[in-house]
Phi, psi and omega in degrees: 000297164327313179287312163327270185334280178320336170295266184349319196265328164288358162295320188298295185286340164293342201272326172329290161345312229268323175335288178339296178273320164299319184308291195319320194277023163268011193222178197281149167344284207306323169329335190290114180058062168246176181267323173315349205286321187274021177254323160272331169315313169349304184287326170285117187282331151339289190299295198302332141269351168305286188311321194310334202262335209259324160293308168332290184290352154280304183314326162287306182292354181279355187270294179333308190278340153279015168218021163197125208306146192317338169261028160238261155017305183294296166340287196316274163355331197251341171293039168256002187271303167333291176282005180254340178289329199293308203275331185294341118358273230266302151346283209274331189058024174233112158321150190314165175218166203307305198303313165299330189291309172291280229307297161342280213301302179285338179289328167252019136313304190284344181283334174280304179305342206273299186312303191296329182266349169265008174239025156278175167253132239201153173269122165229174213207143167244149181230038180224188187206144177310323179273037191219044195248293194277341172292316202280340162297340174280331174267005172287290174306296192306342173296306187294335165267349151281354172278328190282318171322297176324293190299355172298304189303338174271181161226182165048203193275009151295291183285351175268340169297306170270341157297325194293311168339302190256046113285327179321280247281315191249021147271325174271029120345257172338272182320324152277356171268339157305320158351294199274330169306311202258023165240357183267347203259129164230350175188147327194325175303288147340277226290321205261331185292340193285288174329334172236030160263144175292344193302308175329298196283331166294306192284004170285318185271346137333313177260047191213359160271310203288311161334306190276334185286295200323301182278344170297302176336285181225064149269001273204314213193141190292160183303350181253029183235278205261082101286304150345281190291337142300318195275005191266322208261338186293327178288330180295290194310304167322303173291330181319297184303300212305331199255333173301281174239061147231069190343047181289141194298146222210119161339138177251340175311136191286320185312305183275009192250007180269319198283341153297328187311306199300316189285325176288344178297302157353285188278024174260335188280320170314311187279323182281306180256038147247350161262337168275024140334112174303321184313296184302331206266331158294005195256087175260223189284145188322116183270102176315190179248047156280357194260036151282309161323310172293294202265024169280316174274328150294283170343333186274312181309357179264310176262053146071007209235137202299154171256140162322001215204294159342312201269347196285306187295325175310315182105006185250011130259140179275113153357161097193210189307336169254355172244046201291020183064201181284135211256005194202160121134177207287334172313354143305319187259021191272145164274156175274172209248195143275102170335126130309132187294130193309178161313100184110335191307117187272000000 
């Protein structure tokens, strides 16, 4: 049943992903780790169901996550790249390529592998504590503000790449304080006292940080730049807490503590070159409503006949409501120019 449900909330959260990161590279630059980027994101309605999909699919791994320890829970959860590749497919209207198809294969290899060393039965030992809680979310955030600092710094898919990291690093944050949330609650009682706990107020305010890092990523970069680096760090960042401090319990076996190693490697190499999908990579910048047009031009262009959209890039139609010009690429962002005079032309 868990493993259903988790399916379920990485279906939620890839399509969420993919909404999201198409809206976000609609809005200005300048927007990047400012507060306004969601005050503008806000006005998209793209966006506005992208979140929709994506708080569902958090509100489902969070039943997932309380109710199976965090290194089964986290993998599962990251295979939402699989379905973001799926629909981004479907988007793009290009078939799978060779990189993605491995990049699939091993990431859910390391997600088997990851299962398999926590359900054989093995003497195991823990080696952390609750009271190793406040260290270890502190060095977890400074880790995450020296990655957005960095990506401040950057540019292009460098700076949508290392934000994304430090959105990973405090959504798994984020997870482990739902953890702690959705194991305290057992009754109406539970409920009300969680409400004058800090885990409550924490996990509002983390994931309203993790938000705001996630669309400066991407807005930042196309999804196969900042993506990566969100879905590698947060299972990671997850697993860290979970076993420093919740003392989840850990193979003592050398075999199975190689065969977790292998699986967390697994899914970070899984996780990179199926979000550095050429499929993802098409998902850019905003597509006007020329693209019937665009594809009116290809169509002439197969039967020998000039395209309407050709002469618009030429410069030998002036845009306008029956010419809206090229629907994608850097010619959007040029002031138009003074039209060259045609051919013939006196």
């Amino acid at each position: 049943m868990e493993y259903f449900i988790g399916a379920i909330a990485a279906v939620l959260l890839g399509a969420g992903f993919v909404l999201q990161q198409d809206a976000a590279q609609r809005v200005p630059q300048t927007d990047f780790l400012r507060a306004r980027l969601v005050a503008d994101l806000l006005r998209q309605r793209r966006w506005l169901a992208g979140l929709s999909l994506m708080i569902a699919g958090m509100l489902l791994s969070a039943w997932v996550i309380g109710h199976m320890v965090l290194a089964l829970s986290e993998p599962l959860l990251a295979t939402n790249l699989l379905f973001a590749l799926i629909i981004a497919g479907r988007v793009s209207g290009q078939p799978p390529h060779a990189r993605e198809l491995i990049g699939a294969v091993i990431l859910l290899g390391g997600v088997s592998a990851l299962s398999v060393a926590r359900s054989v039965t093995s003497v195991q030992d823990s080696v952390g504590s609750p009271a190793y809680w406040p260290y270890a979310g502190a060095a977890i955030a400074a880790a995450a503000a020296c990655f957005a600092l960095a990506g401040r710094r950057r540019r292009g898919e460098m700076r949508g790449l290392l934000t994304g990291v430090s959105a990973g690093l405090v959504l798994g944050v984020q997870d482990a304080l739902t953890r702690i949330s959705v194991r305290s609650l057992g009754s109406l009682h539970d409920a009300a006292r969680l409400l004058t706990s800090w885990p409550a107020y924490s996990l509002v305010a983390v994931g309203v940080i993790a938000l705001w890092l996630m669309q400066s990523a991407f807005s930042s970069a196309p999804l196969h730049a900042s993506l990566p680096g969100v879905t590698a760090a947060e299972p990671v960042s997850g697993i860290v807490l979970g076993v420093v401090a919740f003392r989840e319990k850990v193979p003592a076996s050398p075999g199975l503590i190689a065969l977790q190693v292998a699986g967390l490697i697994a899914l970070v190499l899984g996780v990179i070159l199926v979000a550095r999908s050429p499929l993802l990579a098409n998902l850019r910048q905003y597509r006007g409503p020329a693209e019937h047009l665009l594809r009116r031009d290809r169509e002439q262009s197969r039967r020998g006949r000039p395209a309407a959209g050709a002469d618009v890039r030429a410069g030998l139609i002036k845009p306008g409501p029956g010419n809206p010009g090229p629907a994608c690429g850097p010619d959007l962002a040029q002031p138009p120019g003074p039209l060259p005079p045609r051919p013939g032309a006196r």
